[in-house]
N, C-alpha and C positions, 0 to 999 in steps of 0.2 A: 086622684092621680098623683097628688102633691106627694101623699104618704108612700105611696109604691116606690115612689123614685128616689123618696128619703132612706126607706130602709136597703132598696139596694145599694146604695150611696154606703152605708155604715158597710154593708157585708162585703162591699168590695175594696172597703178599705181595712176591713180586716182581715180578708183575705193578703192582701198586697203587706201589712204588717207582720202578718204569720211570716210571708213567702221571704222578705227582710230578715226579720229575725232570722229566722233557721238558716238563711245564706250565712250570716253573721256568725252563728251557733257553729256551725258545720267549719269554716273557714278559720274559727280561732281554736279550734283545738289542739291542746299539745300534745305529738304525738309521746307515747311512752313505750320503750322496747325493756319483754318482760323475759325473754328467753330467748338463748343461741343453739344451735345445732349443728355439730360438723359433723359431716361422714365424708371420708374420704377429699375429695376434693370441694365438696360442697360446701357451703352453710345458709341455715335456713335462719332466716330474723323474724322473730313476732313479734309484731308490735300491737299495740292497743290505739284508735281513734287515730288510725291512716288514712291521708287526703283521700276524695271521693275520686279525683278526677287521674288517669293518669299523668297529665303534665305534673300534675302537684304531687303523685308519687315519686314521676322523676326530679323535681325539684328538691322534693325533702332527701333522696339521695343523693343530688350534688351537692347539697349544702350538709348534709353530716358524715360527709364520705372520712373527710379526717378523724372526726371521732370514731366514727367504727371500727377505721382502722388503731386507732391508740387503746380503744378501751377491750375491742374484743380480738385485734388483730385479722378481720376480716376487710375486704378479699383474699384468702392466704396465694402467694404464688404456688405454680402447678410444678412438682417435680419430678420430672419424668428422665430415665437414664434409659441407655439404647444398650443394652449388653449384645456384642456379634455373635 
């Protein structure tokens, strides 16, 4: 009985170290934007190793909104004229 509970003991602790690491793995990655796209009023951003969760998506765009806008000039304003 000793041994059963030993080696559950190992696997669930390496379970729980896999399940660490990879929160870690996942959590520290830098994201990297590889391409822009505009059509019309649009633009689409690729990026490479984008947070899993959406709050972390919306946080990586609060916190590089100024660079987007310096490096790629995105969000562009919408220009729309009314002719009568």
């Amino acid at each position: 009985m000793q041994v059963k509970n030993k080696n559950l003991l190992y696997i669930l602790a390496m379970i729980a170290f896999l399940l660490v690491g990879s929160f870690f793995w996942f959590s520290l990655r830098t994201v990297e934007i590889f391409a822009v796209h505009e059509n019309d009023n649009f633009s689409d951003v690729l990026v490479k190793e984008f947070p899993l969760t959406d709050h972390g998506k919306i946080n990586w765009w609060l916190n590089n909104k100024a660079m987007l806008k310096e490096r790629f000039n995105i969000p562009k304003r919408q220009v729309t004229a009314v002719l009568p």
